[in-house]
PARO-103751 format. One line per 10 residues: their letters; for each residue x, y, z of C-alpha. Coordinates in steps of 0.02 Angstrom, whole numbers, plus 50000, padded with zeros to 5 digits. Each point is the difference from the previous one (the first is absolute). Last residue first. Layout:
// residues N
A> X/Y/Z  ... $
//
This chain:
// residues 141
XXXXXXXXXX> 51794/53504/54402  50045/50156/49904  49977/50134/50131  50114/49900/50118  50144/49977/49878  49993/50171/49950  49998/50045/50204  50153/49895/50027  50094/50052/49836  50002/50181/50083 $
XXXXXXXXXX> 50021/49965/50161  50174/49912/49922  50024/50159/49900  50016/50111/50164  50079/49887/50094  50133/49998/49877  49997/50180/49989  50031/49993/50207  50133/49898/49967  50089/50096/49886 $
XXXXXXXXXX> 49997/50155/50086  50073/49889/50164  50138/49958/49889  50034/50170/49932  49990/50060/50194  50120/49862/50037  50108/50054/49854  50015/50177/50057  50053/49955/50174  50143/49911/49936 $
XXXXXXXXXX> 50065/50111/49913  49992/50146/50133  50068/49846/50101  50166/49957/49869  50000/50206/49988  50037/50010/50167  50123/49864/50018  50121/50061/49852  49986/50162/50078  50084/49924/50163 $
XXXXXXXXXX> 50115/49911/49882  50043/50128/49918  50034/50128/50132  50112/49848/50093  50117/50008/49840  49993/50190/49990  50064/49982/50186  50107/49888/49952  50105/50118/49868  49990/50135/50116 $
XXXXXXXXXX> 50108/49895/50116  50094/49937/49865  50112/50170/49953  49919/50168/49966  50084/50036/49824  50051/49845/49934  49862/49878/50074  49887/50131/49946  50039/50001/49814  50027/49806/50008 $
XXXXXXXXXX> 49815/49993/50062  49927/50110/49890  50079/49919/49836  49959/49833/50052  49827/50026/50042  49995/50077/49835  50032/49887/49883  49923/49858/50093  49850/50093/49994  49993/50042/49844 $
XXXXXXXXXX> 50046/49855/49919  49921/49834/50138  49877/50097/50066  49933/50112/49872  50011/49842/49867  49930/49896/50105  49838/50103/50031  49988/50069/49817  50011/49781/49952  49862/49970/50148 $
XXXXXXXXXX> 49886/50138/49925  50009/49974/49832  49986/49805/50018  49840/50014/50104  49923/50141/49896  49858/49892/49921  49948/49918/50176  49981/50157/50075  50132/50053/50120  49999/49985/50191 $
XXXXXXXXXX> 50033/49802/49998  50126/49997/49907  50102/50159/50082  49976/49915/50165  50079/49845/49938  50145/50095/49930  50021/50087/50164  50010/49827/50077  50142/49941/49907  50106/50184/50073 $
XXXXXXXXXX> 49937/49979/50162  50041/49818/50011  50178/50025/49924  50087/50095/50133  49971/49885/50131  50139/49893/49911  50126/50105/49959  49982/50109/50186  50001/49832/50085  50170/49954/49904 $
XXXXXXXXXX> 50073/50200/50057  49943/49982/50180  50090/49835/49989  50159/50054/49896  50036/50144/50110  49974/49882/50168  50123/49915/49922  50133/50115/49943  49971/50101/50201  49984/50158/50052 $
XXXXXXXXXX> 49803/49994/49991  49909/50160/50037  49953/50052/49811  49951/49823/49964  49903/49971/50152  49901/50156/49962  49978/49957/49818  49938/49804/50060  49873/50084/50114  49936/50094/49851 $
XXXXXXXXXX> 49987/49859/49871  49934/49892/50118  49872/50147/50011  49980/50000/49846  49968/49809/49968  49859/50019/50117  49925/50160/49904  50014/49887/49837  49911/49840/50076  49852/50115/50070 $
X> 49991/50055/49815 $
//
């Protein structure tokens, strides 16, 4: 998820440019990078979510996953966001905005963290069973 935490922190720098640009194009710049940076997280999520899950529970999980993203949380972030916009004005509005992203981040290294160690896990059993096979194939010869 290196890619992800990257893409985050484009997102990030492009929300602080947004909020302190004055200007229609400098607007629709931070607001084009946003749009496009946006997606990487959200693709690689799905990724993550395919290779976490057993094999049988691929579909479930991914489907639950874009569901909850794309329903719920689409739903609500729009909900939240217009009712702070309209009682505490924009500022409040971007910092929830910066919030998420910087949570966004964490979680994209908890995340990431947790599929080296599945990784490494995996090797080491793989080690494991190739010994294995090795001293089979040296008993039987």
């Amino acid at each position: 998820m290196p890619l992800a935490i990257i893409s985050m922190a484009g997102i990030f720098c492009a929300l602080l440019f947004y909020r302190e640009s004055s200007t229609l194009t400098g607007v629709t710049i931070a607001c084009g990078v946003i749009g496009c940076l946006i997606y990487v997280p959200v693709f690689l999520a799905s990724v993550q979510s395919m290779e976490v899950v057993p094999s049988f529970a691929v579909g479930s999980a991914v489907g639950l996953r874009g569901f909850m993203s794309y329903v719920v949380g689409s739903t609500l972030g729009t909900a939240i966001m217009g009712k702070l916009m309209d009682v505490y004005g924009w500022s409040v509005s971007f910092y929830m905005l910066f919030g998420g992203t910087i949570l966004c981040i964490i979680f994209c290294m908890l995340a990431h963290r947790g599929t080296l160690e599945l990784e490494a896990k995996k090797q080491i059993e793989h080690d494991q069973q190739t010994r294995r096979e090795n001293l089979r194939c040296e008993r039987g010869t």
